[in-house]
C-alpha positions as CSV (number, residue, x, y, z in Angstrom):
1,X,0.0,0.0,0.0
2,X,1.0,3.3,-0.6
3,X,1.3,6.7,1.5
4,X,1.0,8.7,-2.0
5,X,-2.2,11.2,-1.7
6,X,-3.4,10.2,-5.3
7,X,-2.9,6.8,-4.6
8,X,-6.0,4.8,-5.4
9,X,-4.9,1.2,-6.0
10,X,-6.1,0.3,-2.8
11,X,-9.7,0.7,-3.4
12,X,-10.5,-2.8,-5.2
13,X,-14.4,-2.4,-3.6
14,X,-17.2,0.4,-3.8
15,X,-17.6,1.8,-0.7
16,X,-21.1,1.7,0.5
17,X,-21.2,5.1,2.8
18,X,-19.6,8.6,1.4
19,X,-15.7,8.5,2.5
20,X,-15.4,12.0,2.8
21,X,-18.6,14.0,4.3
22,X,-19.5,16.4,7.4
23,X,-20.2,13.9,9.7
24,X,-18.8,10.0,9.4
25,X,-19.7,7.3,11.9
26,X,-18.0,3.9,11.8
27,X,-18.1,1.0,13.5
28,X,-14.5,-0.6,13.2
29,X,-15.7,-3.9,14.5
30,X,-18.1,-4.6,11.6
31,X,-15.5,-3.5,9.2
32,X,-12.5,-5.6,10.2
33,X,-15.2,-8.1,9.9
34,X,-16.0,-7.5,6.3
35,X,-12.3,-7.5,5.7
36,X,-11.8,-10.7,7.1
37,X,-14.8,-12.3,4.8
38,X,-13.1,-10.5,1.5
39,X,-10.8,-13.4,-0.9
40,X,-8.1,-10.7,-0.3
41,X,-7.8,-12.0,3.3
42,X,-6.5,-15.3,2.4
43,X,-3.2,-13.4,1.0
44,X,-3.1,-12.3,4.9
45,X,-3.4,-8.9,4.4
46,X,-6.7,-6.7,3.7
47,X,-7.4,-2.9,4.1
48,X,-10.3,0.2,3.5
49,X,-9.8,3.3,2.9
50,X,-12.1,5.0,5.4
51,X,-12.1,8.2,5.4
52,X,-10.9,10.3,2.5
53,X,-10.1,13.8,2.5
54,X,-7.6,15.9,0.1
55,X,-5.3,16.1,3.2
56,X,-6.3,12.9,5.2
57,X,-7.0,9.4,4.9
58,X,-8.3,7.2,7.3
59,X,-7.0,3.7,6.6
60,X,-8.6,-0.3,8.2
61,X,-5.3,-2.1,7.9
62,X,-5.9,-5.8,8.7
63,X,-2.8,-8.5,8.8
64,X,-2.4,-12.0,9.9
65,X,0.1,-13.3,12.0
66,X,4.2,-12.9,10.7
67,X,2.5,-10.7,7.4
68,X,4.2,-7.4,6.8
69,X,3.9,-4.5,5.2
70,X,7.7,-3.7,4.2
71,X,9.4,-0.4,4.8
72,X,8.4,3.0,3.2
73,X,7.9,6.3,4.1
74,X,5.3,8.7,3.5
75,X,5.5,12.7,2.9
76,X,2.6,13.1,5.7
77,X,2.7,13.0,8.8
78,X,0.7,9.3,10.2
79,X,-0.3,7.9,13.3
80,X,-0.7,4.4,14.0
81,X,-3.2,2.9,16.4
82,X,-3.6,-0.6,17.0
83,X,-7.5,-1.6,17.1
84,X,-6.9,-5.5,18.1
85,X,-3.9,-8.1,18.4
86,X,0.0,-7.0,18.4
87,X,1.9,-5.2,15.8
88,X,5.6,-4.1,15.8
89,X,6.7,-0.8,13.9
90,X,10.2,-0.6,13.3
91,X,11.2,3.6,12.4
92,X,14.7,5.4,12.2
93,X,16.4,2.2,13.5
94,X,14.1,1.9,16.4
95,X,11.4,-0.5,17.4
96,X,7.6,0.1,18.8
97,X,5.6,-2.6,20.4
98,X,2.3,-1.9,19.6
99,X,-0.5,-3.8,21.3
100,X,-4.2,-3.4,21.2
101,X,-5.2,0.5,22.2
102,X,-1.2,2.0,21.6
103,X,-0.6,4.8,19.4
104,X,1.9,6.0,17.5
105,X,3.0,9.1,15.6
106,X,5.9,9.6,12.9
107,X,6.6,12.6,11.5
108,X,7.0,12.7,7.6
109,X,9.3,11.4,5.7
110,X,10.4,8.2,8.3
111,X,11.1,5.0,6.9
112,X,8.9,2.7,8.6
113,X,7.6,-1.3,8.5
114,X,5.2,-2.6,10.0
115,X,5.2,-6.9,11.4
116,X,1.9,-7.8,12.9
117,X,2.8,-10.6,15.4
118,X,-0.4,-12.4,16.1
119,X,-3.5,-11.4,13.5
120,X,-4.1,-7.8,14.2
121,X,-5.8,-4.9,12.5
122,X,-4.9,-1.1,13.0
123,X,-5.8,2.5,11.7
124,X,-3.3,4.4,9.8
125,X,-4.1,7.8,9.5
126,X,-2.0,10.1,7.3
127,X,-1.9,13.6,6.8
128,X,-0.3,15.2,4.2
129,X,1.4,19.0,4.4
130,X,-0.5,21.9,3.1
């Protein structure tokens, strides 16, 4: 997947609800269980765009145990927050332990990887300079 604003090669579904509006509700629960049911999920890895704004995406990032998502960087800034299971982030030479309800920030421009350690799903939320 990739950090890149224009970036659309992640959408392989319609969305059923508007991803960018005034007012957007989710229920993360019901959508990491729609992931899970999608033939993309047998690969071990599965996401939805959530929210999408000109200068903000809201991303469902689902991965089975030992999958990763290999190192890049991103021109945003992101946060990652880890909805359920264990993920580890390695940044900049150092490591995060990221289990159910921890957060992380990285400013732009930080390589980053991400190893999911048991079947997890997270948000990644990026943000991209005016």
């Amino acid at each position: 997947m990739s950090d890149a604003p224009d970036d659309d090669r992640g959408h392989r579904r319609p969305h059923t609800q508007p991803m960018a509006a005034p007012f957007l509700e989710l229920d993360l629960m019901r959508e990491l269980e729609q992931l899970h049911g999608e033939p993309e999920w047998t690969s071990g890895q599965n996401s939805r765009t959530l929210v999408k704004f000109d200068d903000l995406r809201i991303v469902l990032m689902a991965l089975r145990a030992r999958a990763r998502v290999p190192g890049h960087q991103t021109k945003g800034r992101i946060s990652i927050q880890t909805v359920v299971g264990h993920i580890v982030v390695r940044a900049e030479g150092r490591t995060f332990d990221l289990r159910s309800g921890a957060l992380l920030a990285l400013d732009q421009g930080l390589s980053h990887d991400v190893e999911a350690l048991e079947d997890s799903a997270f948000l990644l939320t990026i943000a991209w300079p005016a």
